[in-house]
C-alpha positions as CSV (number, residue, x, y, z in Angstrom):
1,X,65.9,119.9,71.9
2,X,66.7,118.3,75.2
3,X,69.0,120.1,77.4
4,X,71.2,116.9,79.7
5,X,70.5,117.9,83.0
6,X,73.8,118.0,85.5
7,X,72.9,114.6,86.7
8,X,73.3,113.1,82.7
9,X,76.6,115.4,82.8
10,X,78.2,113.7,86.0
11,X,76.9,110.4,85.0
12,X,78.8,110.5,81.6
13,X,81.5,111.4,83.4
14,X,81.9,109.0,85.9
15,X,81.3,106.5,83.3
16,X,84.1,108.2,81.3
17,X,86.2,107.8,84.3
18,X,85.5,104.2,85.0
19,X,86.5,103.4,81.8
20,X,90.0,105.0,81.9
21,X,90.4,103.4,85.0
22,X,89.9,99.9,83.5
23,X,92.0,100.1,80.6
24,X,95.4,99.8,80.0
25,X,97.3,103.4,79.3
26,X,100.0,102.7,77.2
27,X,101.6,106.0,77.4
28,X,102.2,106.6,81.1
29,X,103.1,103.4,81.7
30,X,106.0,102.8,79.2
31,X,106.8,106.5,80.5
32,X,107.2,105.3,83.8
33,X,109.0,102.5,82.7
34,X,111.4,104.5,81.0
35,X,112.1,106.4,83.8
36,X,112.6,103.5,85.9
37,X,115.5,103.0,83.4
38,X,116.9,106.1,83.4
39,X,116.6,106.5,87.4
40,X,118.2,102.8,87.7
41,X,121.0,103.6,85.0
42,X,122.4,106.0,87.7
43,X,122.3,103.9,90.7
44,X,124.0,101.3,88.4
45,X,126.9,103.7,87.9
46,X,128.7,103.0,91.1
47,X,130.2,99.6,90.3
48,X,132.0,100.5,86.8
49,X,133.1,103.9,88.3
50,X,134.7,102.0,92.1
51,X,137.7,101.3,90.2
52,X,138.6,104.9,89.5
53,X,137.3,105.9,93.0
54,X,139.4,104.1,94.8
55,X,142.6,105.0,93.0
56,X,141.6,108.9,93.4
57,X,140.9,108.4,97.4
58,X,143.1,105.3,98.1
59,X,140.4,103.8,99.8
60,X,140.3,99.8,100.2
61,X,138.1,97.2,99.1
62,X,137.0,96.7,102.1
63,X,135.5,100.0,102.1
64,X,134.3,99.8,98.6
65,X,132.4,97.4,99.5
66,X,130.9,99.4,102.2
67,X,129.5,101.8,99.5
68,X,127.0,99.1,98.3
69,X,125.6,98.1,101.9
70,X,125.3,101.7,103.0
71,X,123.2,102.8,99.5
72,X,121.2,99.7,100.8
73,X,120.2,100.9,104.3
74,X,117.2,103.1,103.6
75,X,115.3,100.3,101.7
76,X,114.7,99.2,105.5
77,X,112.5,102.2,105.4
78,X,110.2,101.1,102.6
79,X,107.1,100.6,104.3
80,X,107.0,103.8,106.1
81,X,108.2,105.7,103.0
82,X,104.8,103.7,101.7
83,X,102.5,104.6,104.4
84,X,103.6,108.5,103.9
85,X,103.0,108.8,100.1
86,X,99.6,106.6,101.0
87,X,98.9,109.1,103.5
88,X,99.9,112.5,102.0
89,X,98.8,111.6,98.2
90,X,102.0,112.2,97.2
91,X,102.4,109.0,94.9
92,X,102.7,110.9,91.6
93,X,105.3,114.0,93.0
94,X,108.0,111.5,94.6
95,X,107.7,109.4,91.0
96,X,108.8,112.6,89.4
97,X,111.4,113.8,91.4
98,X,113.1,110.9,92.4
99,X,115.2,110.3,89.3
100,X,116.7,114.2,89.2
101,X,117.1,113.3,93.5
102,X,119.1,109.9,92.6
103,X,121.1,111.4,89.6
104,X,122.6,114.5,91.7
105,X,124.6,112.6,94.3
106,X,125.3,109.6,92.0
107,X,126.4,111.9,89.3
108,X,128.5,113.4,92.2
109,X,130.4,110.4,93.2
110,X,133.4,111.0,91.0
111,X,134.5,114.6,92.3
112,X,133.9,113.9,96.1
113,X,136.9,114.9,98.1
114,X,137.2,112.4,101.0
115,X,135.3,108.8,101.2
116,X,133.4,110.2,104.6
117,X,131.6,112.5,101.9
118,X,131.5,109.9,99.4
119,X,128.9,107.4,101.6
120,X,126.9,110.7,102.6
121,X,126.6,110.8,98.6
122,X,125.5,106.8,98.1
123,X,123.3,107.3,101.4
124,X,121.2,110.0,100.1
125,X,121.2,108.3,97.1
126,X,119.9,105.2,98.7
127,X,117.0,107.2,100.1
128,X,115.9,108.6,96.7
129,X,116.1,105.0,95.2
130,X,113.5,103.7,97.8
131,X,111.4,107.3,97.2
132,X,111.3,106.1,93.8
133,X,110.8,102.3,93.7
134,X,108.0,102.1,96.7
135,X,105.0,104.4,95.0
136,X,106.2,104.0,91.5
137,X,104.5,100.6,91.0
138,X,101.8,101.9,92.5
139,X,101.1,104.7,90.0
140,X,101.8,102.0,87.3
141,X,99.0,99.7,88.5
142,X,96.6,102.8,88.5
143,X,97.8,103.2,84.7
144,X,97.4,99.6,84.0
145,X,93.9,99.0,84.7
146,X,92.7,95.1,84.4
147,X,96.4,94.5,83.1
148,X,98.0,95.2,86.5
149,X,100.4,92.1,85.3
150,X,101.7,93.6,81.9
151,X,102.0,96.7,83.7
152,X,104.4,95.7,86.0
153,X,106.2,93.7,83.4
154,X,106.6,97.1,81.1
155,X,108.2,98.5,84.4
156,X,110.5,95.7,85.9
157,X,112.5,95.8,82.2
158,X,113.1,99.1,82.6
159,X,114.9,98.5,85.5
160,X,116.3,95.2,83.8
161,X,118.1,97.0,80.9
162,X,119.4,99.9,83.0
163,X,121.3,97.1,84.8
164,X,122.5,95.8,81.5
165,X,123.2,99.2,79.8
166,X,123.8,101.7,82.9
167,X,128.2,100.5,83.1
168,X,128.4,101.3,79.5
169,X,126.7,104.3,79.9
170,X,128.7,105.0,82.6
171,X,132.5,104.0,80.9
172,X,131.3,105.7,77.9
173,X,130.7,108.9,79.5
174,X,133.4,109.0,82.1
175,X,135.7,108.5,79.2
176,X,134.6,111.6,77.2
177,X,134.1,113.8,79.9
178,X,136.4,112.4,82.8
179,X,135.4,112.7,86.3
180,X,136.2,115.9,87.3
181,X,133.0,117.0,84.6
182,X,131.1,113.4,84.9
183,X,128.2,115.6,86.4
184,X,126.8,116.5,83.4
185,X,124.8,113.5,83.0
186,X,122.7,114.9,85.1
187,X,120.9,116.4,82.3
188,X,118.9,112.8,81.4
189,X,117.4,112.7,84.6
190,X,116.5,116.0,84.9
191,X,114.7,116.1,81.0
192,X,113.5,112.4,82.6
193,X,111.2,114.2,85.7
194,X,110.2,117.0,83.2
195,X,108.8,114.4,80.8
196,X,106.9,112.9,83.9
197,X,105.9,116.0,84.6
198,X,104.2,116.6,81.9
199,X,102.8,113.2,81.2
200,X,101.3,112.2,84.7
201,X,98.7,115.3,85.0
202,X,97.4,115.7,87.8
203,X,93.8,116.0,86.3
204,X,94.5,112.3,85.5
205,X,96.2,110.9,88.7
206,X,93.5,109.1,91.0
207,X,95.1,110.3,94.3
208,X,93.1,111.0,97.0
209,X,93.8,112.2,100.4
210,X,94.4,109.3,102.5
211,X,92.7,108.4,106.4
212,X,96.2,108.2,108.8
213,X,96.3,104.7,108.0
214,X,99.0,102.4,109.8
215,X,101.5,99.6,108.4
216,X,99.6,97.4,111.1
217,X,96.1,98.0,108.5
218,X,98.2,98.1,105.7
219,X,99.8,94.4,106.8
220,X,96.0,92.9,108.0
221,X,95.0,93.5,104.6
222,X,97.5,91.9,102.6
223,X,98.9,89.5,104.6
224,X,96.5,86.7,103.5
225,X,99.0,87.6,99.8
226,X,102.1,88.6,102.0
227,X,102.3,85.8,104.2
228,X,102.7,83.1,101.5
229,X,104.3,85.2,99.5
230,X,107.2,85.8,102.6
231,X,107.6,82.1,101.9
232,X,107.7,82.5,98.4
233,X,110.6,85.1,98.5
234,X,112.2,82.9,100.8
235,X,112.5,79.8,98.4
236,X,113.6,81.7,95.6
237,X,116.2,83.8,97.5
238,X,118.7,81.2,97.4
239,X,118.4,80.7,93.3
240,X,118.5,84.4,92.7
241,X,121.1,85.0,94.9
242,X,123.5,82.4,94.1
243,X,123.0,82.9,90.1
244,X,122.9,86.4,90.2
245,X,125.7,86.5,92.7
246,X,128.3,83.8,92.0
247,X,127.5,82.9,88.0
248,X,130.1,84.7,86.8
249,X,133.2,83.5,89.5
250,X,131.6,79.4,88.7
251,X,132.3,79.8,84.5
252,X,135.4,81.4,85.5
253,X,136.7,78.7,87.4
254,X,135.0,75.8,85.6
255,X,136.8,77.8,82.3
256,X,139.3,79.8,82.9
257,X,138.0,82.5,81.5
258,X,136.6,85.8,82.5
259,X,135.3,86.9,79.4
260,X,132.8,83.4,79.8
261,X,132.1,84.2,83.1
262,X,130.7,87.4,82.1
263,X,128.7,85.7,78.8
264,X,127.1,83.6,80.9
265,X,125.9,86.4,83.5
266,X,125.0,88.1,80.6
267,X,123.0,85.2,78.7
268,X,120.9,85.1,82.6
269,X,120.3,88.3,82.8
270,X,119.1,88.5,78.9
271,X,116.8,85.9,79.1
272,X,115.3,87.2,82.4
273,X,114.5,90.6,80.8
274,X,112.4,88.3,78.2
275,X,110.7,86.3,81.6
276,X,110.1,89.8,83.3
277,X,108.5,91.1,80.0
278,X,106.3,88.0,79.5
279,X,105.5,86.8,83.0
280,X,103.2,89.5,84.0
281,X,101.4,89.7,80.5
282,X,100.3,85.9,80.8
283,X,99.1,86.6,84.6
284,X,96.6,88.6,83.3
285,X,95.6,85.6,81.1
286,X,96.3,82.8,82.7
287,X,96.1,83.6,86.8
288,X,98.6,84.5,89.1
289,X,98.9,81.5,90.7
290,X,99.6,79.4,87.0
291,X,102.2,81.5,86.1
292,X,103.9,81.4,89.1
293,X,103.5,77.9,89.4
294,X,105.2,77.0,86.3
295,X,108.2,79.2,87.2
296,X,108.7,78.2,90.7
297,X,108.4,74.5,89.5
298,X,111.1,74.5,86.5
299,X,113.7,77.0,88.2
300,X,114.8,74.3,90.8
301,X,114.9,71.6,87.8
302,X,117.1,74.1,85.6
303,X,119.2,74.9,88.1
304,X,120.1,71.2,89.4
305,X,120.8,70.2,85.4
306,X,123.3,73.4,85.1
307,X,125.2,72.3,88.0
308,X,124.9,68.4,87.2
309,X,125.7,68.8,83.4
310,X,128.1,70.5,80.7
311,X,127.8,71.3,77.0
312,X,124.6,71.9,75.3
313,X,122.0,71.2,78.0
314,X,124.0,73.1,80.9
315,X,123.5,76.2,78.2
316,X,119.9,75.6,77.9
317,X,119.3,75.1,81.4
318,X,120.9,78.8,82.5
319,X,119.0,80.1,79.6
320,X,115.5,78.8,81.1
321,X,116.7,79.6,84.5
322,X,117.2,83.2,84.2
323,X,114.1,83.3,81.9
324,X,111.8,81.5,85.5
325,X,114.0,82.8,88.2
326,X,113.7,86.6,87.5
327,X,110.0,86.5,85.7
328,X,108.0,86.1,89.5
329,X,108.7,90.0,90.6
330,X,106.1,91.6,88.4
331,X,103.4,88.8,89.2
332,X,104.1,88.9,92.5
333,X,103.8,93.2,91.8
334,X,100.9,92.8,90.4
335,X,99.5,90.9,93.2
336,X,100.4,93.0,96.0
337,X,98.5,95.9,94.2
338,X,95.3,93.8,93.5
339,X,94.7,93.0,96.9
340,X,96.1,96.3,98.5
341,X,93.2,98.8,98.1
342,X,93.2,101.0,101.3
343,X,97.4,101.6,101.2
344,X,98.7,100.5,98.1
345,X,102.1,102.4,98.6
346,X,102.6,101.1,102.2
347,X,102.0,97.5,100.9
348,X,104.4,97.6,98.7
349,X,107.0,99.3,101.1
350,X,105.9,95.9,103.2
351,X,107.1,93.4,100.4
352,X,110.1,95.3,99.0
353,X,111.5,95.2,102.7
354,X,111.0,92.0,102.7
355,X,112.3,91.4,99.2
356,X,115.4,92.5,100.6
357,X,115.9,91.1,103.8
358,X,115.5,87.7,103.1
359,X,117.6,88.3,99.4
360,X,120.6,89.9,101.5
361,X,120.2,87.2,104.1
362,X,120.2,84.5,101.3
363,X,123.7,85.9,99.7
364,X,125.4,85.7,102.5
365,X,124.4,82.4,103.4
366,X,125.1,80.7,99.6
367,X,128.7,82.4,100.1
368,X,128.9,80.2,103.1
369,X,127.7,77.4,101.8
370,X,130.3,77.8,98.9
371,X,132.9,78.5,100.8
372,X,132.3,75.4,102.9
373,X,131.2,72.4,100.1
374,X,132.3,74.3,96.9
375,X,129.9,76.5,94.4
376,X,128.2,73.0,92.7
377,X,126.9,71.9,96.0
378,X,125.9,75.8,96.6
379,X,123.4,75.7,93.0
380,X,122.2,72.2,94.3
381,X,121.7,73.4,97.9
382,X,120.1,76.5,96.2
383,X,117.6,74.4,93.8
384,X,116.6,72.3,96.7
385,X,115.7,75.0,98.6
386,X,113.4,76.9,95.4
387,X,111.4,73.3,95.6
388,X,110.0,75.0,98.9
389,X,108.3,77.6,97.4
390,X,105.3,75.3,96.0
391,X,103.7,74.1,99.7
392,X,103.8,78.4,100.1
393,X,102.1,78.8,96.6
394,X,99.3,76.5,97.4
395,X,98.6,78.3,100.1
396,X,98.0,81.5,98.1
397,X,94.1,82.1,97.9
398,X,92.9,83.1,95.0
């Protein structure tokens, strides 16, 4: 009988581990999926809860308004919040914590005593939502093996249907248990980070102690992917702002009606979750670069014959809009992680910064476009602009 020698032993094993590495682990990712829909349910609480806020602390809407910005502010932080998990290896622990860190202060918001103490709240929040949303793709690529794209689109649903389902959540629970006890839904997210807990073992997470790398490294080796990708975001801005933005206050006025206004957003938003879901999964089939091709291309078209028609075909075209406009993320995702090997955290901290300067810079600027020619010269502008993205596209390498 042969005895394997410890060289046999280690070889198997590697082997064993290359394997896993390559393959697609259904389990931890739709786990961290699922708590990228619990941890975005609470961060989606704010809006549904404002109107009960400001009649306890008679604040103005001015100032409600401030709650969103300031929750905002730490995403400026991404990259460095990247470059510290990269560095530190700890990917898998801020993943864990951050929905319990989010749900505390947002499950807060209702009892706070002045509105001082209620941006401290949305702040800290703010900073737990970008502890959570920088590494968390990365751990899901690391799960996803060769699938990188269906990976990401398993995890950009998540945070899809908590947007859809977190202000029913939220009215549904504020209603039974008012605000004064509306902390007890903290209980989700902290059963949430305990399930993570248990599921991402650290036997299994392929962290290593990181080199003190740099965003400078981290941006020289991505930024043959980030640069025309910058351009990308750019182009699309416009359409994801104006749709997602000022949808709902364009059927109202074309209408009438609210209750439209909110079908329609509803109807985008529905068919985008179906784009997220699907977009990635055919990158990993059909190329990056195709996929996103074929969105950027018909999202201008769509958009242009929803402003330019009615009935039937304007339905159709919102419908295949939302279904192109929001399906680019988790390619885009996926990208970023295939070509960032050496800070994979940091890399992403780079694009989601930029995700969000150029999408805050774009809302502003399709409100005053609106304001000056009217919100059906705003889509146009908007759908003009998207055509820019392809000259960017071509000059992704593959």
């Amino acid at each position: 009988m042969t005895i394997p020698d410890k060289h046999s032993a280690k070889a198997s094993e590697f082997q064993a581990s290359e394997r896993q590495a390559s393959e697609f682990q259904t389990s931890r990712v739709t786990t961290i999926a699922f708590a990228h829909f619990v941890h975005d349910i609470y961060t989606s609480f704010l809006a549904p809860l404002l109107p009960l806020i400001i009649e306890k602390l008679s604040i103005t809407l001015s100032q409600a308004g401030l709650l969103s910005t300031v929750m905002q502010i730490p995403s400026l932080a991404n990259p460095f919040i990247g470059l510290f998990a990269d560095n530190k290896g700890l990917a898998r622990w801020l993943v864990i914590l951050a929905p319990t860190l989010t749900a505390i202060p947002m499950s807060l918001i209702g009892i706070a005593p002045s509105y001082g103490m209620l941006l401290i709240l949305v702040f800290v929040a703010g900073i737990s939502v970008s502890l959570f949303h920088v590494p968390a793709p990365v751990t899901v690529a690391r799960y996803s093996g060769k699938f990188k794209g269906r990976g990401m689109s398993f995890f950009m649903t998540g945070g899809e249907f908590a947007r859809t389902m977190g202000p029913i959540l939220a009215v549904a629970a504020v209603s039974y248990l008012g605000l004064a006890r509306f902390h007890f839904v903290l209980a989700l997210a902290l059963a949430t980070s305990v399930l993570l807990f248990i599921i991402l073992e650290p036997s299994q997470e392929a962290v290593k102690a990181k080199r003190r790398g740099s965003l400078t490294q981290s941006y020289k080796e991505i930024r043959h992917v980030l640069n025309p990708l910058a351009g990308i975001l750019s182009a699309r801005a416009m359409m994801h702002g104006s749709m997602g933005m000022f949808l709902t206050v364009y059927v109202e006025q074309a209408t009438g009606s609210l209750w439209l206004g909110g079908t329609a957003l509803t109807l985008y938003e529905a068919t985008g979750v179906a784009g997220i879901l699907s977009a990635g999964i055919l990158s990993d089939r059909l190329g990056r670069r195709r996929v996103l091709f074929w969105a950027l291309a018909v999202a201008p078209v769509t958009i242009l014959l929803f402003a330019l028609t009615t009935g039937v075909i304007q339905i159709l075209s919102l419908l295949i809009t939302g279904f192109t406009v929001l399906s680019t993320t988790p390619v885009m995702l996926a990208l970023i992680q295939e070509n960032a090997k050496e800070s994979p955290a940091a890399a992403n901290g780079l694009f989601m910064m930029l995700s969000f300067a150029v999408r805050s810079i774009a809302v502003v600027a399709a409100g005053a476009i609106a304001d000056a020619f009217g919100l059906n010269m705003m889509f146009i502008i908007s759908a003009l602009a998207g055509f820019t993205a392809i000259p960017f596209l071509i000059k992704l390498k593959k």
